[in-house]
Backbone bond lengths (Angstrom), bond angles and torsions (degrees), N, CA, C in turn:
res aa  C-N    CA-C-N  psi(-1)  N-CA   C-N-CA  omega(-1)  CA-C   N-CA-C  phi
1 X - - - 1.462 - - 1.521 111.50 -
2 X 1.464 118.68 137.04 1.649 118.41 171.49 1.501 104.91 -100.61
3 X 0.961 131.91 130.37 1.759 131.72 175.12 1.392 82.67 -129.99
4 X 1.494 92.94 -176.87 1.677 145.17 166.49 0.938 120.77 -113.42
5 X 1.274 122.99 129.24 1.671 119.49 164.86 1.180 99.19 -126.60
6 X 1.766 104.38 146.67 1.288 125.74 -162.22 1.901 83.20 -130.70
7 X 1.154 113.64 97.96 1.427 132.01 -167.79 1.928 107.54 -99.89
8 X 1.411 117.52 114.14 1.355 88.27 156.81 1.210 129.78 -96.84
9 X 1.448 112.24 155.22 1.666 109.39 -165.56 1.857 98.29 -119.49
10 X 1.031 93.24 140.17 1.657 83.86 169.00 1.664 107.49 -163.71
11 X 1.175 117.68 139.85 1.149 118.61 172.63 1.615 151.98 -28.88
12 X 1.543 83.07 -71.50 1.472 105.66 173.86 1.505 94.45 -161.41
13 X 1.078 106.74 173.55 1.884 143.47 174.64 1.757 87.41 -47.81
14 X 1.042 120.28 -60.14 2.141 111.42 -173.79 1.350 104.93 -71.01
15 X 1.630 109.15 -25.04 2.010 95.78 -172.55 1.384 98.56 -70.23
16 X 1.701 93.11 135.98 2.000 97.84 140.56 1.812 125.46 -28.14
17 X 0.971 98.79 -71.79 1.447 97.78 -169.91 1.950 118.45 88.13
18 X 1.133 89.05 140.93 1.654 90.87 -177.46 1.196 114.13 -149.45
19 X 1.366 137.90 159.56 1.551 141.26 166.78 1.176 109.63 -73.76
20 X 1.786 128.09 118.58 1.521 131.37 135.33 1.552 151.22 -97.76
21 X 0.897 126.42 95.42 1.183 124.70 -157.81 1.656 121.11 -67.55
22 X 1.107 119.40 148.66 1.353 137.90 -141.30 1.913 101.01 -148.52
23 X 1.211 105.40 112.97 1.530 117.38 -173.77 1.734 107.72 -85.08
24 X 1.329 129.65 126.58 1.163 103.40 -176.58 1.428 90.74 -136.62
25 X 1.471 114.54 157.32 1.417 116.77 173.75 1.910 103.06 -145.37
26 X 1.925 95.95 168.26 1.151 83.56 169.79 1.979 109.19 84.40
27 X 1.421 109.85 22.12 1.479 128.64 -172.06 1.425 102.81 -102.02
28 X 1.336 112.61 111.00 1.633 102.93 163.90 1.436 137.14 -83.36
29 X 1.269 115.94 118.05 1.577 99.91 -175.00 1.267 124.87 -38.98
30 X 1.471 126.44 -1.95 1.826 109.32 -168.70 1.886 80.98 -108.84
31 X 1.359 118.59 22.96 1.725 93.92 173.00 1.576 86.85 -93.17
32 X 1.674 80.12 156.53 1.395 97.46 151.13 1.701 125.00 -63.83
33 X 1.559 111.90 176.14 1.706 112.13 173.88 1.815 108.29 -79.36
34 X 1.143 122.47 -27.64 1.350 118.39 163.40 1.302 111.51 -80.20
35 X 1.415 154.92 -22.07 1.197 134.96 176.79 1.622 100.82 -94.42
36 X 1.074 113.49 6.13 1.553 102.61 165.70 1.996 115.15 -86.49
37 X 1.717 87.51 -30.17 1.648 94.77 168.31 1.359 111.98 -70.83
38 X 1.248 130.07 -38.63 1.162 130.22 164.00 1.343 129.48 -60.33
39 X 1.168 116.14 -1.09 1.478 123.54 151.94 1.254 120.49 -101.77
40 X 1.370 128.17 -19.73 1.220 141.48 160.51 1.802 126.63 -52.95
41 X 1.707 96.45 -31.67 1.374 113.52 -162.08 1.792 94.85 -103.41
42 X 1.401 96.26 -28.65 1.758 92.48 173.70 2.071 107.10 -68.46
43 X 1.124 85.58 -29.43 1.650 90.23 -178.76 1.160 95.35 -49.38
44 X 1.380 126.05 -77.70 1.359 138.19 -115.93 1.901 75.78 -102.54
45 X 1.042 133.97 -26.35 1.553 114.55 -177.82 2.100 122.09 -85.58
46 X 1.129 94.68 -6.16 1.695 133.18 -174.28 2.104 80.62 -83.73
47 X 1.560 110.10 -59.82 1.637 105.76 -171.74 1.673 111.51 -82.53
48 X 1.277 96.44 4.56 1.867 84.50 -176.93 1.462 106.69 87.74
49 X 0.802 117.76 -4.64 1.517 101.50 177.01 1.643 122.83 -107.10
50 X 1.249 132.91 160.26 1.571 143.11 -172.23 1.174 103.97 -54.33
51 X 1.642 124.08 114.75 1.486 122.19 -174.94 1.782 97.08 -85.75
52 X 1.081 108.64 162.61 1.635 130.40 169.61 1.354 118.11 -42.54
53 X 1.580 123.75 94.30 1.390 114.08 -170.30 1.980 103.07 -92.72
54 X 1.390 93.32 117.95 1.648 110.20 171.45 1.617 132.69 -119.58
55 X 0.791 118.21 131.46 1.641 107.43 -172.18 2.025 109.01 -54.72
56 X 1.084 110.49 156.10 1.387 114.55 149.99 1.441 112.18 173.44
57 X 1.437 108.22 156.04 1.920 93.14 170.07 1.656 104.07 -152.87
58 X 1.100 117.65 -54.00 1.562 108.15 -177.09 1.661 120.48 -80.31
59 X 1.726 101.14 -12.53 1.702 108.11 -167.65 1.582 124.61 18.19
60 X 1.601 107.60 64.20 1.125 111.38 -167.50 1.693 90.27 -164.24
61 X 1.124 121.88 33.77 1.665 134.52 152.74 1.578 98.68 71.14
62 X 1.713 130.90 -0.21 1.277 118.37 173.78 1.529 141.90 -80.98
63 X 1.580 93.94 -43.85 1.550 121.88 -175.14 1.564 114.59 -56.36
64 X 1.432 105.74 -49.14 1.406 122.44 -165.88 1.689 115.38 67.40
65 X 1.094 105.92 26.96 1.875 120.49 158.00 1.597 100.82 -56.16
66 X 1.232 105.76 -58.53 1.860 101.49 -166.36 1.223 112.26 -63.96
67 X 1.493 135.57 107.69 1.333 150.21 147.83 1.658 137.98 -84.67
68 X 1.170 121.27 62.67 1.236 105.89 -178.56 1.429 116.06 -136.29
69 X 1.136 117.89 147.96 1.873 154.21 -173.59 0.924 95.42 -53.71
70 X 1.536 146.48 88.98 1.669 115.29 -173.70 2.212 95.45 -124.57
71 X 1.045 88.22 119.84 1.693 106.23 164.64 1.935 93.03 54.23
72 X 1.457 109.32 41.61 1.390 114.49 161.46 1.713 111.32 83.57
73 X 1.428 107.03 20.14 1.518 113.87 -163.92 1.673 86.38 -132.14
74 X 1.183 127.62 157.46 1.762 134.28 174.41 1.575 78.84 -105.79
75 X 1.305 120.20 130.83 1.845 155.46 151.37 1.843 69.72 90.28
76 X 1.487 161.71 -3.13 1.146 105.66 175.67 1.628 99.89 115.41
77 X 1.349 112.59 -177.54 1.680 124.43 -165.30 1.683 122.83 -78.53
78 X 1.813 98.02 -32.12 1.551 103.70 146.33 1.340 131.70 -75.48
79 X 1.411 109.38 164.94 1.625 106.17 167.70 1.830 98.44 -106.37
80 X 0.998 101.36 94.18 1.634 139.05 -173.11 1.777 129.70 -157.85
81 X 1.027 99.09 143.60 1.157 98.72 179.32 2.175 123.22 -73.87
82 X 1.340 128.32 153.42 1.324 108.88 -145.76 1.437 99.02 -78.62
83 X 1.313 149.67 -16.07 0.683 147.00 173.80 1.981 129.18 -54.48
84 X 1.481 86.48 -34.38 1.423 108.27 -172.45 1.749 96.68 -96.89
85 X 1.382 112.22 15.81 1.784 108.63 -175.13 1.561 101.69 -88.26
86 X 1.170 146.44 169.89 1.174 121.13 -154.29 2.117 70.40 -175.02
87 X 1.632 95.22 126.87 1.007 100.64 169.37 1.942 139.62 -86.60
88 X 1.415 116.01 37.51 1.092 138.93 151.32 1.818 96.39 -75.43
89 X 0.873 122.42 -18.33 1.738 113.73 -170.34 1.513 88.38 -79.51
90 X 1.568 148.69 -5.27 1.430 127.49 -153.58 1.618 88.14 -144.87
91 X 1.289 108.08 155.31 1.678 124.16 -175.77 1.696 110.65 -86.31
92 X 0.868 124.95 175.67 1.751 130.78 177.68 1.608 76.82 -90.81
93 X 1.682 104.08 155.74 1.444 126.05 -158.20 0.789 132.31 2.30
94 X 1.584 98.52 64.62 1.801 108.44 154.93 1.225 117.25 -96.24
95 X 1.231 117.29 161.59 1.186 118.34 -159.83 2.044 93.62 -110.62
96 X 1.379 133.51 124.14 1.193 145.42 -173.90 1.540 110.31 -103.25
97 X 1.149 101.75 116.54 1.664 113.64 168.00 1.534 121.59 -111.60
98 X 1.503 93.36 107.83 1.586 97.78 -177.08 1.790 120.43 -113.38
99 X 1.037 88.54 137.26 1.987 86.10 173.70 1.430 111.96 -175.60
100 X 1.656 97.76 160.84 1.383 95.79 -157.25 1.703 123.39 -71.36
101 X 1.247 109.37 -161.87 1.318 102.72 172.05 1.216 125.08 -83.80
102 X 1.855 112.10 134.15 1.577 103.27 -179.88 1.243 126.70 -100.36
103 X 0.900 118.76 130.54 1.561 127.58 -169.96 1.562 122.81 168.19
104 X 1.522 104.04 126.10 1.360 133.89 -136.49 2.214 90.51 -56.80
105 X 1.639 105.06 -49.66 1.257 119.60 154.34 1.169 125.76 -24.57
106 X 1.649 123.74 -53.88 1.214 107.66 -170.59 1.782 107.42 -134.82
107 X 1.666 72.87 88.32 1.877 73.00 173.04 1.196 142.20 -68.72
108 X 1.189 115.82 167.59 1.501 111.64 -153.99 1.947 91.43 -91.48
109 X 1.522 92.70 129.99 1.788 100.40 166.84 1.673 108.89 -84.44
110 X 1.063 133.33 -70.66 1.539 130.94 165.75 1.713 114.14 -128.54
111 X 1.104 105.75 143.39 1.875 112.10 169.84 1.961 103.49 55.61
112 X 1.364 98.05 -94.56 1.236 115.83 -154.77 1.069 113.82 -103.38
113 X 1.893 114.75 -24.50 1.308 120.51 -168.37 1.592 96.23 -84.61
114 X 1.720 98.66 163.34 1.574 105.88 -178.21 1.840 94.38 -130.19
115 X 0.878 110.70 143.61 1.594 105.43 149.52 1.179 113.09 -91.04
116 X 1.377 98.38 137.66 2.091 125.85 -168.21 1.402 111.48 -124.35
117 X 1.496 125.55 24.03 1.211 127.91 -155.56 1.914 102.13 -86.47
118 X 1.169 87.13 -21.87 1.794 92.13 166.28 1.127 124.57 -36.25
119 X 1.441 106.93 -56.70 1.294 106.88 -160.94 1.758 95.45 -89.97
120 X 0.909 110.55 -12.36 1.665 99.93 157.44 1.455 132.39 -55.59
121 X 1.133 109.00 -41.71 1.536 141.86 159.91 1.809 116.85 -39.41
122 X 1.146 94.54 -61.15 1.251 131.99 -179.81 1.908 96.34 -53.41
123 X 1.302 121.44 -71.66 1.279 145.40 155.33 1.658 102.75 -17.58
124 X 1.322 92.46 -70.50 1.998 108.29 -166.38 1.491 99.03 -52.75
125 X 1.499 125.89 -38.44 1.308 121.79 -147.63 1.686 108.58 -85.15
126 X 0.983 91.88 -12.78 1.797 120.19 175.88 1.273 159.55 151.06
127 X 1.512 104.80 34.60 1.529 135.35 -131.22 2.223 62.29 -117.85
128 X 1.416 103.00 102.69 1.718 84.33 169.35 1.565 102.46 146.98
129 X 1.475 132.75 168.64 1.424 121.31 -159.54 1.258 89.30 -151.87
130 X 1.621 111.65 112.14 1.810 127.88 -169.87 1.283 105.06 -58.06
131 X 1.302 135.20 135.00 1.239 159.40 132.84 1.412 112.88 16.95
132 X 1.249 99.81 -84.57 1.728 132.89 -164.45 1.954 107.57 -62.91
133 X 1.484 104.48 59.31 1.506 119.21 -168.11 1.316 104.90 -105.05
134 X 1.420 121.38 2.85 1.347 122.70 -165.82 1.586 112.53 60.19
135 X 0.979 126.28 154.33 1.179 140.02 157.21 1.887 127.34 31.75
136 X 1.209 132.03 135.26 1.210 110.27 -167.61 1.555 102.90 -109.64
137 X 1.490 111.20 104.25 1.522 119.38 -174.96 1.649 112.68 -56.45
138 X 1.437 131.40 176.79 1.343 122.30 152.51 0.982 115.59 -75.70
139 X 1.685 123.62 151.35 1.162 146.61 156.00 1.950 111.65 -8.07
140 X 1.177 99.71 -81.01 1.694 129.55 179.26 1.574 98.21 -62.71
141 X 1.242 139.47 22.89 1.464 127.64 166.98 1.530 93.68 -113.70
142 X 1.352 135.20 -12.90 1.350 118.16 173.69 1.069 99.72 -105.77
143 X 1.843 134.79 105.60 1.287 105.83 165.92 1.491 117.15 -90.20
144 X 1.373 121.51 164.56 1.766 132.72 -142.87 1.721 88.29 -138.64
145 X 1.159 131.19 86.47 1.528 129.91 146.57 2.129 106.22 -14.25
146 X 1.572 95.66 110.17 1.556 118.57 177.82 1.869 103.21 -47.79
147 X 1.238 111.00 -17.00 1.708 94.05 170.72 1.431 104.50 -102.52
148 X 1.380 127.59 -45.12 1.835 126.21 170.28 1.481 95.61 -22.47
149 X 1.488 118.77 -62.17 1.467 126.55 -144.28 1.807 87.51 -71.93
150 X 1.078 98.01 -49.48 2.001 92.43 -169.42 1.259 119.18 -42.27
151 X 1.694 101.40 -57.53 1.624 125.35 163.68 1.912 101.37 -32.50
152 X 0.783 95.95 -76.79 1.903 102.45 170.68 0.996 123.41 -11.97
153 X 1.469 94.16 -86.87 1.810 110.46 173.48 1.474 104.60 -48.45
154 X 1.136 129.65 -70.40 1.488 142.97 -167.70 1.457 98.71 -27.60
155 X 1.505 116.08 -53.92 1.612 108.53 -163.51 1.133 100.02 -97.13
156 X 1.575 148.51 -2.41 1.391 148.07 -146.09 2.283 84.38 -110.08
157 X 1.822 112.84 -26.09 1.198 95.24 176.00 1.909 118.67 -86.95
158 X 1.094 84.26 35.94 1.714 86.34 166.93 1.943 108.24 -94.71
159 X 1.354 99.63 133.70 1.973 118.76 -158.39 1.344 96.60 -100.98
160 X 1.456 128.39 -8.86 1.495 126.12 166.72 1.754 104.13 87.36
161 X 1.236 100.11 14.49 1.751 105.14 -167.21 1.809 105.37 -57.15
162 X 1.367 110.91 -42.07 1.380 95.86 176.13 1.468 93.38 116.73
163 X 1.853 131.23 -51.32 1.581 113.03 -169.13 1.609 120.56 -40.10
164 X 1.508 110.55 3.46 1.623 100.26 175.83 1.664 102.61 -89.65
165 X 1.474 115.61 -32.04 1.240 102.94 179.98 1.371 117.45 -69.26
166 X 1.402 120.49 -46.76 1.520 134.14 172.59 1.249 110.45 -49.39
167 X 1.433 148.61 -56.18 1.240 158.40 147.66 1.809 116.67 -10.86
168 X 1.001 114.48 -48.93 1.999 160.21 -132.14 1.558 85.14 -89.88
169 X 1.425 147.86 111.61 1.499 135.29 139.48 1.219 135.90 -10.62
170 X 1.619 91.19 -58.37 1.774 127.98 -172.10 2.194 104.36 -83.39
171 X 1.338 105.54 -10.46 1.526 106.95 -156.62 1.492 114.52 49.71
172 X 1.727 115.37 59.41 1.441 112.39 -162.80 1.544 92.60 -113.24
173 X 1.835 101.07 146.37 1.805 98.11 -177.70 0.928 109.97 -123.86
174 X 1.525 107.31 36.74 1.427 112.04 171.40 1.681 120.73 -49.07
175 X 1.486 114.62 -34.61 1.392 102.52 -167.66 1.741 92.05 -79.93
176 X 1.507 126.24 -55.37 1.297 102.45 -168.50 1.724 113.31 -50.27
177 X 1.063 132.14 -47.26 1.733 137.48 167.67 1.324 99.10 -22.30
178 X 1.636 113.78 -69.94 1.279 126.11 -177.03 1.787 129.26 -23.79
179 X 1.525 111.94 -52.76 1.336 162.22 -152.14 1.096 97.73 -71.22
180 X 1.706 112.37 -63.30 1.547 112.22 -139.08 1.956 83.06 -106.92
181 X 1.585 120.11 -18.72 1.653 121.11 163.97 1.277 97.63 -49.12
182 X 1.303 133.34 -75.99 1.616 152.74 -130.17 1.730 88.41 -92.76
183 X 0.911 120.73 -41.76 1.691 98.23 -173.99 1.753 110.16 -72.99
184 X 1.222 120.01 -33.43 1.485 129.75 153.74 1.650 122.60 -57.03
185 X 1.377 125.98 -46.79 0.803 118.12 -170.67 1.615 122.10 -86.03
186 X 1.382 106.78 -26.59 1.621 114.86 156.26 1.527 126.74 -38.46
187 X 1.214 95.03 -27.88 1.545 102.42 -163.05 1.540 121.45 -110.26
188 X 1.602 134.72 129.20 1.128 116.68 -166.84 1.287 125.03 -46.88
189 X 1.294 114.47 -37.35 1.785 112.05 -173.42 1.496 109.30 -63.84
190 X 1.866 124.62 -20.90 1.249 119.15 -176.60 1.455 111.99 -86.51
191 X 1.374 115.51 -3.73 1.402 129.12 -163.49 1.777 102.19 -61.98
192 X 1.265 122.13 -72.74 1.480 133.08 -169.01 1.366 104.40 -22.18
193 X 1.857 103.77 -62.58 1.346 102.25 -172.13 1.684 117.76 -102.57
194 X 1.224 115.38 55.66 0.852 107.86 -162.59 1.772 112.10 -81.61
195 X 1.250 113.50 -57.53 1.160 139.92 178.06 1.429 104.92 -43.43
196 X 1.226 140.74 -62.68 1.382 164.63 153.47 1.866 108.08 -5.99
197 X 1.746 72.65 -61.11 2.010 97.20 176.09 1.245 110.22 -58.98
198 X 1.058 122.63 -50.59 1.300 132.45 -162.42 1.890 107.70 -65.33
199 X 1.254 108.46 -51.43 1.768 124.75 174.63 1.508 94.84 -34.52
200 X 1.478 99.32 -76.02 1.635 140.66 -173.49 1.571 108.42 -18.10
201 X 1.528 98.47 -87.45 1.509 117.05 169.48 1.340 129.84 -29.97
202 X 1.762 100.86 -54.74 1.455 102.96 -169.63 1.553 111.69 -91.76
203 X 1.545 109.27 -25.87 1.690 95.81 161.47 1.572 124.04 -70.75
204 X 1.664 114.02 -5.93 1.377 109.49 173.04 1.592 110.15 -87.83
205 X 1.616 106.43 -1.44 1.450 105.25 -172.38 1.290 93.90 -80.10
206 X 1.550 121.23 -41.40 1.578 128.80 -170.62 0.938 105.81 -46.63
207 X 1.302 127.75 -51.03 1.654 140.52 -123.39 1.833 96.49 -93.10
208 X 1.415 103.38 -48.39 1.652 111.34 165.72 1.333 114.27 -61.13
209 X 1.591 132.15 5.51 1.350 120.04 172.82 1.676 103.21 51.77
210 X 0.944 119.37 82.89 1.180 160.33 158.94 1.614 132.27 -102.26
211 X 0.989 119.79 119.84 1.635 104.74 -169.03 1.533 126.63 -69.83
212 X 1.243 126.97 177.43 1.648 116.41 174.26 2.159 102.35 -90.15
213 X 1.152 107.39 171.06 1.397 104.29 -166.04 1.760 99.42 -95.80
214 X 1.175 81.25 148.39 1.756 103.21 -157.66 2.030 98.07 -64.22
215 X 1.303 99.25 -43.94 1.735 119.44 -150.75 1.614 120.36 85.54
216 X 1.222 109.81 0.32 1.699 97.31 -166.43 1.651 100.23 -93.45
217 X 1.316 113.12 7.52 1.887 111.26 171.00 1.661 103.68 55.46
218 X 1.698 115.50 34.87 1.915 85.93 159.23 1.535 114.28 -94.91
219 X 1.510 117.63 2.28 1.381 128.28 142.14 1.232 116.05 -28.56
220 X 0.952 153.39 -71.02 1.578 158.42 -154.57 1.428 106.58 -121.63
221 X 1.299 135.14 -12.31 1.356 136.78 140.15 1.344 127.10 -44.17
222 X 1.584 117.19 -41.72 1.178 126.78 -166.97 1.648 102.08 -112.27
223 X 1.535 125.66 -35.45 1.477 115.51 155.55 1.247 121.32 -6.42
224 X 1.459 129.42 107.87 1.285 125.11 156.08 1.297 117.24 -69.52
225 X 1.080 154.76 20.26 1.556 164.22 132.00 1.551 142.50 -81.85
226 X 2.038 88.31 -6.00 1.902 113.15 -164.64 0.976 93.97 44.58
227 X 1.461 127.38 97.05 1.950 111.19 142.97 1.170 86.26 -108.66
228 X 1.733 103.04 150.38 1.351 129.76 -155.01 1.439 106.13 -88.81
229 X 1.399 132.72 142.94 1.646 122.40 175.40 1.746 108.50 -67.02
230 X 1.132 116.07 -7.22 1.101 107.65 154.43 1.791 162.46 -49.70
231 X 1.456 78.33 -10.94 1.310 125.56 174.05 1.526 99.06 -75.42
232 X 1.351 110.87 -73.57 1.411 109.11 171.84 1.536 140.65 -22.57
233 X 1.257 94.77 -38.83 1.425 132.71 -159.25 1.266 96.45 -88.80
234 X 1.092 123.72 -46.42 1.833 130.52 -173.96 1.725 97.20 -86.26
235 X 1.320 120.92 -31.76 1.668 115.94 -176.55 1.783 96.02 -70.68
236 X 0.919 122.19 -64.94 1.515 135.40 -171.22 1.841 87.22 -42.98
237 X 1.517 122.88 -70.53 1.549 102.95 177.45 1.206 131.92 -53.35
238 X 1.061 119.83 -33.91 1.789 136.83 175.20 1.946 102.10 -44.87
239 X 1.469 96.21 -53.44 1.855 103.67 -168.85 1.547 94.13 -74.46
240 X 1.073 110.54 -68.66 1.440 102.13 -160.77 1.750 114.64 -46.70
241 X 1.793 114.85 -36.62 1.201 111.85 168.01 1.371 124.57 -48.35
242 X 1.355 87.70 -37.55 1.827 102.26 -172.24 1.807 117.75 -62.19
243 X 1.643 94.08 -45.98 1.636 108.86 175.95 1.956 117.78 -62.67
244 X 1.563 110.80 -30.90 0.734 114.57 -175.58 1.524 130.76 -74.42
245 X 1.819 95.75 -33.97 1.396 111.40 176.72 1.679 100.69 -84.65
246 X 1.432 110.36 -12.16 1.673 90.57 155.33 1.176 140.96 -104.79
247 X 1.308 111.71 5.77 1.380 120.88 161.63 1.550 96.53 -75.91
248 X 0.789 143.16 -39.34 1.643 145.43 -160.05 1.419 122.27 -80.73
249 X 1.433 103.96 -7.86 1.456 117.59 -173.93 1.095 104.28 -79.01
């Protein structure tokens, strides 16, 4: 395959930044979208010049390292993560537009990479189930209703990748916030602190300047994992429960 890439390059977080395009040929459809950059970056490191800095690490659809903008879609033409994009999805001379994610949150460190440390933050502030529980019961002494647990799992497979914020009008992360509330709070061990979490989380979502949520769901449209807006729906009850029983105290 011969394409184009229309690459943005940018320095750092103060550079402008601009799109350059980069001719590549000689692409096999069974590569992946990162080993096509990786032939791209051998090019350009073969000429001396600064190859394409992009996140990635496990390229195997788990981590959620791979972030990129591709032809106006976050991961690209599947609903997959970019790693797992596989260039049979694109025609011989097309022309590819890639760039990172925008959002005021996660600025860009060089080219492609973004810093995502937010939502780490986000995590720290109470995304997590304290220690000090006494004792570690068996498994089979809590039993967990087979749909609670699904609900669980379901939102617990969100990878923190971010295409909901990139996707998002507002750059709002409400659904990942959402995700990592609801997979804790479903569950007895997330119960104690639940309310607490809920304050916690979503004023650390504020605090990162983060947007408010649009309603139009291309958040979870564009998720390579589907988490459900339902999530949403259970975070929004979680706070307001939470606010209420503290006004009431």
């Amino acid at each position: 395959m011969k394409l184009t890439l229309k690459v943005w390059r940018q320095k750092n977080n103060a550079d402008k930044g601009g799109f350059v395009s980069y001719p590549l040929d000689g692409i096999s459809t069974d590569m992946s979208f990162l080993e096509m950059l990786d032939v791209l970056n051998e090019e350009l490191t073969e000429k001396g010049e600064d190859p394409v800095h992009f996140d990635h690490d496990c390229r195997e659809g788990i981590c959620g390292m791979c972030s990129l903008y591709i032809n106006g879609k976050p991961h690209g033409p599947q609903q997959t993560t970019t790693c797992q994009l596989h260039m049979r999805s694109f025609n011989d001379g097309d022309t590819i537009t890639i760039e990172p994610w925008r959002a005021a949150a996660f600025p860009v460190v060089k080219d492609l990479v973004v810093d995502r440390s937010a939502f780490d933050r986000i995590i720290q502030s109470g995304g997590y189930v304290s220690v000090n529980t006494g004792g570690v019961p068996d498994a089979n002494e809590i039993p967990i209703p087979k749909t609670i647990a699904d609900e669980a799992f379901d939102a617990a497979t969100c990878i923190g990748c971010g295409a909901c914020v990139a996707a998002c009008k507002n750059a709002s992360a409400m659904l990942f916030t959402s995700a990592k509330i609801s997979q804790l709070a479903m569950l007895p061990q997330g119960k104690v602190e639940r309310k607490a979490r809920a304050e916690k989380m979503i004023a650390q979502m504020d605090a990162e300047g983060f947007g408010a949520c649009t309603n139009t769901g291309a958040c979870s449209a564009e998720c390579p994992k589907g988490i459900s807006l339902t999530n949403i729906a259970r975070m929004n009850r979680e706070y307001f429960s939470a606010v209420l029983s503290s006004e009431n105290v």
